[in-house]
C-alpha atoms as one frame of an Amber mdcrd trajectory, in Angstrom:
protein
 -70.482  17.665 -33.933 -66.883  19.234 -35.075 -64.837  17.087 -32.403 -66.708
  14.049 -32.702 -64.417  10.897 -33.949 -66.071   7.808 -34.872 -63.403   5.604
 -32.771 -61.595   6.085 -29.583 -59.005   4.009 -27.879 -56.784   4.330 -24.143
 -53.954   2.334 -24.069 -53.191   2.552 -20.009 -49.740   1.657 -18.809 -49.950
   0.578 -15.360 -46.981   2.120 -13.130 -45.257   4.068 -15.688 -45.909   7.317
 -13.939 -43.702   9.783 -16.036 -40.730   7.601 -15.882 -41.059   7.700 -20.263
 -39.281  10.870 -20.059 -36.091   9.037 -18.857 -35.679   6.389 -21.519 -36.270
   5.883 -25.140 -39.909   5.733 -26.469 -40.202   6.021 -30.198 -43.619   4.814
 -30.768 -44.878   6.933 -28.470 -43.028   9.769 -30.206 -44.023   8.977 -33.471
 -47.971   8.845 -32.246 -48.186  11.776 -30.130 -45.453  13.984 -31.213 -47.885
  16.283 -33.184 -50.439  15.896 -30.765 -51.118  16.673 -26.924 -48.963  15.628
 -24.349 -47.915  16.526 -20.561 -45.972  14.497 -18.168 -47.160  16.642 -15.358
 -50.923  15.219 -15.369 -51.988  14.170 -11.571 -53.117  10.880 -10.644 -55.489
  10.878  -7.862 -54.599  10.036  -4.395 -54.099   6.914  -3.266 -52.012   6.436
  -6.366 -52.759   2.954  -6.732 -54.500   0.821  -9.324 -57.777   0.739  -8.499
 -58.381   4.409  -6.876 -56.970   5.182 -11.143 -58.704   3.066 -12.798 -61.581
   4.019 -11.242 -61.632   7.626 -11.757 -60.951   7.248 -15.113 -63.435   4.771
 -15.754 -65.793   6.252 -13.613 -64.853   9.840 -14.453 -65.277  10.372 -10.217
 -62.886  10.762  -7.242 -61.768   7.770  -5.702 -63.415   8.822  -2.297 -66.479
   9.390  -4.432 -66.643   5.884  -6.612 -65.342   4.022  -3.189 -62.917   1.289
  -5.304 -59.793  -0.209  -4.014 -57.659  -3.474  -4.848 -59.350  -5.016  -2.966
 -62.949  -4.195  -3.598 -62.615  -4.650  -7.375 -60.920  -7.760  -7.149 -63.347
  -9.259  -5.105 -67.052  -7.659  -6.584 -68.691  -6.987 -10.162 -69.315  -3.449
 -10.380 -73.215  -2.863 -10.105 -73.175   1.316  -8.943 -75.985   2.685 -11.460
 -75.753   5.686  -9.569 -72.160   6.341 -11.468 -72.301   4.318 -14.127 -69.052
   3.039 -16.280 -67.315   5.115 -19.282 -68.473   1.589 -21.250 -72.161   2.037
 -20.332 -72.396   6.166 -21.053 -71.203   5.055 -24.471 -73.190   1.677 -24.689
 -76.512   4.097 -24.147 -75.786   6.104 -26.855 -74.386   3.693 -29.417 -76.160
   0.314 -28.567 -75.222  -1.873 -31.853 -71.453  -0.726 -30.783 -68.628  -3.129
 -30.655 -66.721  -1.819 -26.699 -64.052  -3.990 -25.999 -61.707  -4.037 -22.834
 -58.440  -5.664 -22.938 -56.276  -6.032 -19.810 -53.777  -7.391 -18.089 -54.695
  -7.079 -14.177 -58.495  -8.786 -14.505 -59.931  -6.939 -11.737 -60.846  -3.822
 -13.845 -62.685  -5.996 -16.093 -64.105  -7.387 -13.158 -64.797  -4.567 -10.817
 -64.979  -1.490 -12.777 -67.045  -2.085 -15.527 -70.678  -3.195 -15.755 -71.000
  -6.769 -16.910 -74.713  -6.018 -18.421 -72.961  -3.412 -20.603 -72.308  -5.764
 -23.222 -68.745  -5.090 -23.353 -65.906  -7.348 -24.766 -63.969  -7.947 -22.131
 -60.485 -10.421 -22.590 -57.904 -11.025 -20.246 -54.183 -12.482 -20.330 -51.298
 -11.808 -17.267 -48.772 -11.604 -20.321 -48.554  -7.974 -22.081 -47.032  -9.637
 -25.304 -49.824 -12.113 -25.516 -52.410  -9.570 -24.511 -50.978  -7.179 -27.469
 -51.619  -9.801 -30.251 -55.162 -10.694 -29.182 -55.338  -6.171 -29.058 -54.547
  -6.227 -32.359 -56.956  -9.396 -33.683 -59.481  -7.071 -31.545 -58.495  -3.838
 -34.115 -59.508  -5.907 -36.702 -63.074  -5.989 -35.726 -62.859  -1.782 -35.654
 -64.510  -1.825 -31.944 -65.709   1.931 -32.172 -64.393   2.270 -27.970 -61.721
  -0.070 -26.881 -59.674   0.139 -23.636 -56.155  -1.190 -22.715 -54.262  -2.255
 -19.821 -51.036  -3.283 -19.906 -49.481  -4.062 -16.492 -45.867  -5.099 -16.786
 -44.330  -1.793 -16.316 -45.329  -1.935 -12.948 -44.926  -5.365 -12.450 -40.744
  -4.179 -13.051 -41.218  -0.988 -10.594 -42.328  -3.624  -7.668 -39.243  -6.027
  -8.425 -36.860  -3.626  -9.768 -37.939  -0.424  -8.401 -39.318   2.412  -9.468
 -37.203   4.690 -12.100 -34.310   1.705 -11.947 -32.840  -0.043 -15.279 -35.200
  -2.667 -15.630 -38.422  -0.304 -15.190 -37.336   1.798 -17.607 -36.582  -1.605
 -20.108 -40.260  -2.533 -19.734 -41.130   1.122 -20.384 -39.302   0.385 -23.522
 -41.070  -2.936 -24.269 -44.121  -1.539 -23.844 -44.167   1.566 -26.105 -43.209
  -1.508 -28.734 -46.658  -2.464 -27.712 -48.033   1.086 -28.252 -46.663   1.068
 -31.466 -48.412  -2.204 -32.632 -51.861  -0.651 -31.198 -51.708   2.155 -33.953
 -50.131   0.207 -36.673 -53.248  -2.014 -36.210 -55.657   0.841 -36.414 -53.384
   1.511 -39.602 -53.873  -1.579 -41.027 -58.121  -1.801 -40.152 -58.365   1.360
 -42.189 -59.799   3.482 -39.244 -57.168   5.433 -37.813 -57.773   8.955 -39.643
 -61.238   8.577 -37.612 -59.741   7.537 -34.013 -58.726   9.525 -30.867 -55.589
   7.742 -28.989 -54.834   8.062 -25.694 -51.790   7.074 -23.451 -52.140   7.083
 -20.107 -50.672   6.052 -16.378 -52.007   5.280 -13.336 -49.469   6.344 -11.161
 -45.815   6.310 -11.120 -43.744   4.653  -7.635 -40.846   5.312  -5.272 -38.666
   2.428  -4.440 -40.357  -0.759  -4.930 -43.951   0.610  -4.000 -46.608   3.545
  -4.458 -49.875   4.631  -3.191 -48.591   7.706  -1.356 -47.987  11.342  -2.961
 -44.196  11.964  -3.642 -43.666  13.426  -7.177 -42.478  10.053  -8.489 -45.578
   8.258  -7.829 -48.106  11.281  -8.292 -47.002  13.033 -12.106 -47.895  11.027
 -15.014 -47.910  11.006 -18.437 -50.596  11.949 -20.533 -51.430  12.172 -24.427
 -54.008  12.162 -26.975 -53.123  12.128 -31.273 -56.027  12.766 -33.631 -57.419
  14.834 -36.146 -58.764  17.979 -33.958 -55.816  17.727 -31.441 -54.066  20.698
 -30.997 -50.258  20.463 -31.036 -49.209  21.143 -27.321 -48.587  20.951 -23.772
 -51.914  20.160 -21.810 -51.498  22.853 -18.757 -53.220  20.322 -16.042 -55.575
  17.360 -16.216 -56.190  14.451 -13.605 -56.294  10.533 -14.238 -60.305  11.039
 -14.413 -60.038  12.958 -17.169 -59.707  10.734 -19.070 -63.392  10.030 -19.056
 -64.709  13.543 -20.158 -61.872  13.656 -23.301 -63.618  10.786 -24.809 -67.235
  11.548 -24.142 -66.271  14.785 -25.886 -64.482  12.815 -28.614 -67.475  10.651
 -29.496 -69.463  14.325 -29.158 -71.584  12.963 -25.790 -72.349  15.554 -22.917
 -69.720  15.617 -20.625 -72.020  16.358 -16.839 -71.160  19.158 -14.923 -68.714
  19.128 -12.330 -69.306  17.631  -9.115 -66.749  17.459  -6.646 -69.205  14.569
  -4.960 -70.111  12.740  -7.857 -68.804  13.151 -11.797 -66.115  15.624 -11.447
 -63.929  14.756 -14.931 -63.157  17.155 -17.314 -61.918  18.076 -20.572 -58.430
  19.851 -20.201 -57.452  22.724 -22.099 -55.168  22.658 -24.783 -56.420  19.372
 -26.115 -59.112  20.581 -28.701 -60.214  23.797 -29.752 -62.689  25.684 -27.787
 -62.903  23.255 -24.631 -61.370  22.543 -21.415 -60.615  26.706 -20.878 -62.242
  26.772 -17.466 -60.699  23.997 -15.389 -61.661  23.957 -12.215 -60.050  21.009
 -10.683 -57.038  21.536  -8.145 -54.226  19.410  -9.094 -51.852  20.203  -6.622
 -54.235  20.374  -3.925 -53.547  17.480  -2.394 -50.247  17.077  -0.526 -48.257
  13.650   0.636 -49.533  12.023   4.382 -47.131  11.937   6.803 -45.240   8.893
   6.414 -43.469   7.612   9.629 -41.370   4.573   8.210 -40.677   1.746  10.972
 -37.829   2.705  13.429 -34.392   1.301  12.814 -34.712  -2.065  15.342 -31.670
  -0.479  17.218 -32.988   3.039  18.074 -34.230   3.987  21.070 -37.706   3.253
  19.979 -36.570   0.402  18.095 -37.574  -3.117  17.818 -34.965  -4.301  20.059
 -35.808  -1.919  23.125 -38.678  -4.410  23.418 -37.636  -7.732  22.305 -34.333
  -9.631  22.834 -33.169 -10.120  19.532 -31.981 -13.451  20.811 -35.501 -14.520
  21.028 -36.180 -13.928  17.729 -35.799 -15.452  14.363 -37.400 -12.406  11.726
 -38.570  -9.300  11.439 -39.854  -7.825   8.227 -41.165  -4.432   7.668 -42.684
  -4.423   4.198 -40.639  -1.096   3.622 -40.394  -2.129   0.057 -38.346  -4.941
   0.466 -38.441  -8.080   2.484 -35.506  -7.854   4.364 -35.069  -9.380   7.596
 -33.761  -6.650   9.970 -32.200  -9.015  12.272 -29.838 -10.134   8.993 -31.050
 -13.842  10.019 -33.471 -15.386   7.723 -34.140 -15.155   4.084 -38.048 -13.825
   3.317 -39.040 -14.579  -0.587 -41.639 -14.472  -2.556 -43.439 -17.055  -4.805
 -45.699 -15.067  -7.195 -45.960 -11.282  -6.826 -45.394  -8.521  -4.235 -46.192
  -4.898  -4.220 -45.651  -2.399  -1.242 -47.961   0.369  -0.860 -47.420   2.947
   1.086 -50.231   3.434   4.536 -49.135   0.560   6.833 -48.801   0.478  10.136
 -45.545   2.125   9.776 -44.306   3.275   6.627 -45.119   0.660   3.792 -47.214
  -2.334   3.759 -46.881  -5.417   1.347 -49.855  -6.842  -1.146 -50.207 -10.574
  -1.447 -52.356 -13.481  -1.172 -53.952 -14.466  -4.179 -51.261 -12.636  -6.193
 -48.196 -14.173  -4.425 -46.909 -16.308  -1.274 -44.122 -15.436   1.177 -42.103
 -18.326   2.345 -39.314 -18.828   4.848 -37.078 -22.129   4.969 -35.524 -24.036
   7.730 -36.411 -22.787  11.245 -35.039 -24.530  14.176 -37.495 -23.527  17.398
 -36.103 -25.623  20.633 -38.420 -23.738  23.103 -41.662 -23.284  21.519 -42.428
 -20.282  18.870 -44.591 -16.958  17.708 -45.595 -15.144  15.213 -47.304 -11.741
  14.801 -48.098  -9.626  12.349 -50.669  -7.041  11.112 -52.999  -7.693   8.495
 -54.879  -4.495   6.925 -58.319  -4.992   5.579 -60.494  -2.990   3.069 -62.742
  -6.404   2.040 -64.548  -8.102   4.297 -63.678 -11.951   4.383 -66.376 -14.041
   2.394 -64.750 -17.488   2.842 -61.562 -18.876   4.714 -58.711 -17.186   3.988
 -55.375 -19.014   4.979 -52.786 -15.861   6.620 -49.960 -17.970   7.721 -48.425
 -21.819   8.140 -45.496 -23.457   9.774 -45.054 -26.807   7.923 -42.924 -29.342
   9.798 -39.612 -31.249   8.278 -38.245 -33.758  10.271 -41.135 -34.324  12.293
 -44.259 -33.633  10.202 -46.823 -31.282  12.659 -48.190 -28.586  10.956 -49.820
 -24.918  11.951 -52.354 -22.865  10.537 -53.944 -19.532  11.230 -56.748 -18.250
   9.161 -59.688 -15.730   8.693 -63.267 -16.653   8.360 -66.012 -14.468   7.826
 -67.019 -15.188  11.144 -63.509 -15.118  12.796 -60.068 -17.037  13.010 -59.569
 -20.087  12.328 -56.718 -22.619  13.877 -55.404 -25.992  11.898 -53.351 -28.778
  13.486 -51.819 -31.235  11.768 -50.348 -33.922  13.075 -47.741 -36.832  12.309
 -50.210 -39.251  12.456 -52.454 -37.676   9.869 -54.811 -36.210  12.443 -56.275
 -32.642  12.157 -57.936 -31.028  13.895 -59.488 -26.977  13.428 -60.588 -24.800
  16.130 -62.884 -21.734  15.365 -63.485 -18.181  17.609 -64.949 -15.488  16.454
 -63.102 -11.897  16.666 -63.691  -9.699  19.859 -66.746  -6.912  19.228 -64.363
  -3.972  19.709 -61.987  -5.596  16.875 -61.470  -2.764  13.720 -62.709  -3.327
  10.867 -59.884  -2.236   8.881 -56.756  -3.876  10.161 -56.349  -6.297  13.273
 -52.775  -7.544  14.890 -52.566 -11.008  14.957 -50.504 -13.600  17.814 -50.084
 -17.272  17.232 -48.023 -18.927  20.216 -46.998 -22.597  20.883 -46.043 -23.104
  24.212 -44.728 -27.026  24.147 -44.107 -27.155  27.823 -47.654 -27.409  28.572
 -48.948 -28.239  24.579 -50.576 -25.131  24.183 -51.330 -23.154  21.418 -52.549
 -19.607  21.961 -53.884 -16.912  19.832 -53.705 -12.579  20.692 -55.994 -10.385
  18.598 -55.304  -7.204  19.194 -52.687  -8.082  21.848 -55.743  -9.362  24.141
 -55.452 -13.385  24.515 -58.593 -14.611  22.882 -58.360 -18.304  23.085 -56.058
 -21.073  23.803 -56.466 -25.475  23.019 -54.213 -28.117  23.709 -52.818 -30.300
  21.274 -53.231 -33.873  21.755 -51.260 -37.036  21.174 -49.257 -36.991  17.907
 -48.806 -33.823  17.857 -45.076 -32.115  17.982 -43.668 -28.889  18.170 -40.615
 -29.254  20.914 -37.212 -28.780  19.302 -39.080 -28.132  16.096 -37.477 -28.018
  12.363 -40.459 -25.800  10.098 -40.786 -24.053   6.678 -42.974 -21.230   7.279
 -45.586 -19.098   4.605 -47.816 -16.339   4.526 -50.793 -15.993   2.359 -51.452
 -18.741  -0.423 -52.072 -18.239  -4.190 -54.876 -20.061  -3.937 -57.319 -18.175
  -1.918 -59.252 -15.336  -4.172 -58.263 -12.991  -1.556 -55.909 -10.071  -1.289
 -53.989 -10.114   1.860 -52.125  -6.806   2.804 -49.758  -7.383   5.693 -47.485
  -5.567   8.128 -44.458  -6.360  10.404 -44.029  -9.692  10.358 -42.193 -10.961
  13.512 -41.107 -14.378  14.190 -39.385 -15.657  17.774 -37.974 -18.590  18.673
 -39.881 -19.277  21.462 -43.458 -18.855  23.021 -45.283 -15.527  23.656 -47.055
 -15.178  27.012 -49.756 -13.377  27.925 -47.481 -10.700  30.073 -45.525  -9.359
  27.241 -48.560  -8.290  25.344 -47.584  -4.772  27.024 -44.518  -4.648  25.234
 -46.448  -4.396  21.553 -48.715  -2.275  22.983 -45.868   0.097  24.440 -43.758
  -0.364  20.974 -46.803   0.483  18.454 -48.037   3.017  20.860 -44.813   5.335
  20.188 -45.263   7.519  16.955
């Protein structure tokens, strides 16, 4: 076939959006300067990793091929129904060397069939993953894809568009660079169709809603039968159908409920005229971010602020809005937009949040959303108060059949408690309560601002006048948790005031 190339590669930057336009990118000049480029290509909503990564490996819609964080993170991919850019190409060349490089394991995982027989290497370092790339090049792997995640790694901490995003973006089109000059140096690249490619781009610290900074992208392709040009509208999926039709494979026709990628115009001669697909179809959700604490539907129209020692809002930062405790992270976090109000923040297995040195005298609560799109196959720890001076722990945790409670005491006793969640509880986000009352030793738990249990602690246990480190999610658990509003008071929640969450997440 005319447009057929014997090798193919994407090199995927994760988070870069179109933000290359705004700093210096030689290599990427040098590759694709001759060839086709726009930085006006769509990524498909949500723009977050997985939704992206899944259309283009997938070459489907993400409410069609069903991935999130989440999902992929947690399950191989097994859907035969819409099978994997790897296996399309594994079918039709089976003594093919397909290799996937990436930072952020989970595609490797989750989005591409492990019976494909597909070279699959992963390293949470972009420099390191770029030198075992190019030991990869040397084997000439006829299909090989390539994630590097640090970009957005520096969008989360730095934000989005801000000096040290726009470094990494530098940094990585070094990487870029390297990619080709390996091809160079393996003797192939006259024969290979690049690709460049993001995700999604960001706004502030986080993404995953529609804005123009997290929706355009850039996209480009350099090789022998690419036409010099802009390319007038194309979709992160598209990716898919450009290199079927680069290793001269049918592209199938387009489905809007199944494989709906195609080949955008201006890329090769001939193909991609009739592009069907509505890029600018879909417009931003309305995003209500939470209401300044002061307002009149504010935080502090419920709550005394008095009675309370934090509240964080996960609207891309961790600020406490009362300006009295200081909310870090150990590990990663990324804010995507959807939470309860405004953002939400992503942690768990890829970072911890800790707070130092509370001082309760009357007891103490926390609550806080958590917003689920996995179900929970094992115990997941949410959050812990860890005792100083006197050594009493807390812990609240999921279970796949419900919550579980840890008490620790200074004696070395523990002891866990286990209820399962009511019937009526969603599926997809529950608010959680945790309450020591140390007037009468009780601990209490509120799902869904209903009290669903309560046990008394017993001898050697102490939480009056009560010095605690606190922590959300843990590193350890294979779990990610995505959280909302995290409010800690100095003193014990009662079963009366459950009308006052109700009332304040009730007002839109």
């Amino acid at each position: 076939m005319q447009y057929t190339y014997q090798y193919a590669v994407i090199i995927g930057i994760d988070g870069m959006g179109n933000f290359n336009k705004d700093t210096d990118t030689p290599e990427m000049d040098r590759i694709f300067g001759s060839g086709a480029q726009t930085l006006s290509a769509i990524s498909m909503y949500p723009t977050i990793s997985a939704q992206n990564w899944g259309a283009m490996l997938l070459g489907a819609n993400p409410e069609v091929h069903g991935l999130t964080n989440g999902i992929v993170s947690e399950n191989e991919y097994t859907n035969g129904s819409l099978p994997s850019l790897f296996s399309k190409i594994r079918r039709a060349f089976p003594d093919a060397l397909l290799c996937s490089y990436c930072n952020w394991n989970p595609i490797n995982h989750g989005i591409i069939e492990h019976n494909a027989d597909v070279e699959m290497r992963t390293s949470e370092d972009d420099a390191e993953l770029c030198a075992m790339i190019e030991k990869c090049i040397e084997k000439k792997p006829k299909f090989l894809f390539i994630q590097f995640d640090e970009v957005d790694g520096a969008g989360h901490r730095y934000g989005y568009g801000t000096e040290g995003h726009l470094n990494q973006i530098k940094v990585t089109d070094g990487y870029v660079g390297r990619v080709y000059d390996a091809y160079v140096r393996a003797g192939i690249a006259d024969d290979t169709l690049f690709t460049v490619i993001a995700d999604h781009g960001g706004y502030l610290h986080g993404h995953g809603s529609y804005t123009d900074t997290e929706k355009y992208i850039y996209l480009a392709a350099a090789g022998k039968t690419v036409r010099k040009g802009n390319i007038p509208a194309a979709r992160t999926k598209d990716i898919n159908a450009i290199i079927l039709h680069a290793f001269g494979l049918e592209v199938p026709p387009y489905d809007p409920l199944g494989y709906s990628a195609q080949v955008p115009a201006n890329i090769f001669d001939g193909c991609g005229a009739d592009y069907v697909d509505s890029p600018a179809g879909v417009k931003a959700p309305p995003h209500s971010p939470s209401p300044e604490i002061t307002g009149g539907n504010g935080l502090l129209k419920f709550f005394d602020k008095e009675d309370m020692s934090l509240a964080a809002f996960f609207d891309n930062s961790l600020d406490d809005e009362l300006g009295k405790t200081d909310l870090y992270a150990e590990g990663t976090v990324k804010y995507y937009s959807e939470g309860v109000r405004g953002s939400r923040a992503e942690i768990g297995s890829i970072g911890t949040l800790k707070a130092d040195n509370f001082r309760f005298e009357n007891g103490f609560a926390a609550a806080l959303w958590i917003i689920k799109d996995t179900p929970v196959t094992s115990f997941v720890p949410v959050m812990k108060f860890s005792g100083k001076e006197k050594s009493s722990s807390l812990s609240l945790g999921m279970t796949p059949e419900g919550l579980r409670l840890i008490l620790s005491s200074e004696n070395g006793n523990s002891e866990e408690f286990e209820t399962p969640l009511p019937s009526d509880t969603a599926k997809d986000k529950i608010h959680l309560i945790v309450s020591v009352n140390p007037q009468d030793e009780s601990v209490n738990v509120y799902v869904d601002f209903t009290h669903i249990f309560s046990v008394r602690y017993i001898t050697g246990y102490s939480f009056a006048d009560y010095s605690a480190d606190f922590s959300l999610g843990d590193r350890g658990a294979n779990y990610l948790l995505n959280v909302d509003d995290l409010f800690i008071f100095g003193r014990n929640i009662e079963t009366e005031e459950m009308n006052k969450f109700k009332n304040y997440y009730s007002i839109v």
